[in-house]
C-alpha positions in Angstrom: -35.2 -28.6 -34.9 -36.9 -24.9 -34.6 -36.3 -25.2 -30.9 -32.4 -26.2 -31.3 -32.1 -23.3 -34.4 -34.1 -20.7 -32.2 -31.6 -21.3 -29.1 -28.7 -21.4 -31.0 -29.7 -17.7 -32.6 -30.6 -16.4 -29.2 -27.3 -17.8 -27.3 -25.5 -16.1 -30.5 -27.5 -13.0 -30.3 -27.2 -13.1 -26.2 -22.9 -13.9 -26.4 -21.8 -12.0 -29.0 -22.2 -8.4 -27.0 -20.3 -10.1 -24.1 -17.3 -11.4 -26.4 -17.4 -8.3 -28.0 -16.9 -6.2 -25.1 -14.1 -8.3 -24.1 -11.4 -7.1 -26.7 -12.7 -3.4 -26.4 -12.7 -3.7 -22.1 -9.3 -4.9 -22.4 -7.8 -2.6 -25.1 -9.5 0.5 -23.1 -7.6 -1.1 -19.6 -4.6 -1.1 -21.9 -5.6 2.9 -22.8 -5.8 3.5 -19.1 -3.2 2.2 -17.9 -0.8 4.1 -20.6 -2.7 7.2 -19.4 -2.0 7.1 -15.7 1.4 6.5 -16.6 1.9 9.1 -18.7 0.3 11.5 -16.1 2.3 9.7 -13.2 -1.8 8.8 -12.1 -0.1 4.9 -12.1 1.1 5.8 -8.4 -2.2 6.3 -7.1 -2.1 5.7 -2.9 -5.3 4.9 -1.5 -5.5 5.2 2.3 -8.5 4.7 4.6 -8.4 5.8 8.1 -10.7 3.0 9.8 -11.2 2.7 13.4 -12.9 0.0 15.3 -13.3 1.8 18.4 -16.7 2.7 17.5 -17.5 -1.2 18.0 -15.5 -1.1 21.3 -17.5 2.0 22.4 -20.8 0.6 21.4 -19.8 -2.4 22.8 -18.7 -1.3 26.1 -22.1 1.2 26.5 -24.4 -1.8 26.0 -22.7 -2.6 28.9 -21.9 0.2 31.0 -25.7 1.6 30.2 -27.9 -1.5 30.9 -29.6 -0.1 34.7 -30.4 -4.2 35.3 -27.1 -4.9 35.6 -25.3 -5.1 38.8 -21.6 -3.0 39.3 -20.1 -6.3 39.8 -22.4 -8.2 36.9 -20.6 -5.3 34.7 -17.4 -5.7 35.8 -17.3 -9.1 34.8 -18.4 -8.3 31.1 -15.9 -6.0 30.8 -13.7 -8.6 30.3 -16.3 -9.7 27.5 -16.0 -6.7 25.6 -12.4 -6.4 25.8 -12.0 -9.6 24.1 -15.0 -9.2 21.8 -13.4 -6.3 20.7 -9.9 -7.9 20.3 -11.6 -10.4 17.8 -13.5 -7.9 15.6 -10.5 -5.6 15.7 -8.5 -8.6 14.3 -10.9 -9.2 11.5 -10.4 -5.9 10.6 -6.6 -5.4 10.8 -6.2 -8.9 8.8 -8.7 -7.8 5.8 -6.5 -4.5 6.0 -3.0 -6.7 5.7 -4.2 -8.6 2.8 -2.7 -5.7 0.2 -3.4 -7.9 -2.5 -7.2 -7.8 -2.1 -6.9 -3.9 -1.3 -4.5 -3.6 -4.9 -7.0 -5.3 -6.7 -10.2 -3.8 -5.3 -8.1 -0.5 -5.8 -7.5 -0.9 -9.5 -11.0 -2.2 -10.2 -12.0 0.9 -9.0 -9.5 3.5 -10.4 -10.1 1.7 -13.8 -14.0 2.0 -13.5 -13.5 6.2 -12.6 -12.1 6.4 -15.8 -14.0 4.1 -17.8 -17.2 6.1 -16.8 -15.2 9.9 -17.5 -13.3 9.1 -20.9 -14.5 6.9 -24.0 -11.5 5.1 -25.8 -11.3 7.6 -28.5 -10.5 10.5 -25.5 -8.5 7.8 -23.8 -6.4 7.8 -27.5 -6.5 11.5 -27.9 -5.2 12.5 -24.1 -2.8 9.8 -24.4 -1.3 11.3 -27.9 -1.6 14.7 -26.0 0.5 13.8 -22.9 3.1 11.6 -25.4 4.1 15.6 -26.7 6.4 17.4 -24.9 3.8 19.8 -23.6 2.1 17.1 -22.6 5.2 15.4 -20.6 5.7 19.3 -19.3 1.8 19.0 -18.0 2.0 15.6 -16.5 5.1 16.7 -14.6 4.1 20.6 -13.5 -0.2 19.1 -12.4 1.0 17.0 -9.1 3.5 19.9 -7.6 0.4 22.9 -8.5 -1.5 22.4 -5.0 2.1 22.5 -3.1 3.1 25.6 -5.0 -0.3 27.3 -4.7 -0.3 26.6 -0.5 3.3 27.7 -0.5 1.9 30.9 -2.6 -0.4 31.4 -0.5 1.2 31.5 2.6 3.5 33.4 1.7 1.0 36.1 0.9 -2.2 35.7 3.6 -0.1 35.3 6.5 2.2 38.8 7.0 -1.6 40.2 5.6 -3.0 38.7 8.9 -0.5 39.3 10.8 -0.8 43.3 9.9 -4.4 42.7 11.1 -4.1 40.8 14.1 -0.9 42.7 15.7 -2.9 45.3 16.7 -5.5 43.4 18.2 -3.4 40.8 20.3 -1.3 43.9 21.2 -4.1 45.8 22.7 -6.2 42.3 24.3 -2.9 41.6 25.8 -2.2 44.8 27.2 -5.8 44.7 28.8 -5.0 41.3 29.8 -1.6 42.2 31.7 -3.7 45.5 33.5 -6.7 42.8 34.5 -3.5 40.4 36.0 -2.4 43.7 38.1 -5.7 44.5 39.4 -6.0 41.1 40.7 -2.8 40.7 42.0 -3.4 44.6 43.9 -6.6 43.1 45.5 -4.7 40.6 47.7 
């Protein structure tokens, strides 16, 4: 009876953390989710550039590299590779096309950024924050800041290196043209 009371305490004491974070996990998802809306954060694009080449190279130099092998031997494993390469690049292109995998392995991760940055309570406060019309005036002026700040920018570094490098290309080119005219005087 000690045995079955003792269990039954420790699978109590053991489960009750886990059911409790439960409610709280999906009431701070809920927080999140209201946040990177009202910031526009809900249209987050994740994009990888993955190439498989580097398996095709590899592939091709264990090849192309092996001194035992015969120029003919090689040829005929080209056609190895080629195919080898076809199938790995296929496992790769198919995991890629699966976007509900990538969605989901997206918003697991998106979701655990913010859960290790913000505690519900912040999660409460920035949402009550962006809910106010400085707030909406925030969420909509943040995403078009690095555009402005480029165009900005531009607009004042360029004519300032162009005032330096006018001179400079002026006088390289005129040195250029007179080393052309010597050269063509020679023949």
């Amino acid at each position: 009876m000690r045995v079955v009371l003792f269990a039954a305490i420790s699978f109590i004491s053991l489960a009750a953390p886990a059911f409790a974070q439960q409610p709280d996990s999906a009431r701070k998802q809920s927080l999140v989710m209201e946040f990177r809306r009202l910031t526009g954060a809900d249209r987050v694009d994740i994009g990888i550039n993955l190439s498989t080449d580097d398996v095709k190279n590899s592939m091709t130099e264990l090849v192309e590299k092996d001194p035992d092998l015969t120029g003919t031997q090689k040829q005929a494993l080209r056609k190895d590779v080629a195919e080898g390469y076809s199938r790995v690049d296929k496992v790769a292109k198919d995991f890629f096309a699966n976007k509900d995998q990538l969605n989901k392995i997206s918003e697991e991760l998106i979701f655990k950024l913010y859960d290790n940055t913000y505690s519900e309570a912040e999660l409460a406060e920035a949402i009550a924050f962006y809910k106010t019309s400085t707030g909406r005036k925030t969420a909509a002026f943040l995403p078009t800041l690095s555009a402005a700040a480029q165009k900005e920018f531009v607009s004042i570094v360029v004519p300032q290196l162009q005032a330096l490098v006018q001179p400079v290309n002026e006088l390289e080119t005129a040195k250029l043209k007179k080393k052309i005219a010597e050269i063509k005087s020679k023949k």
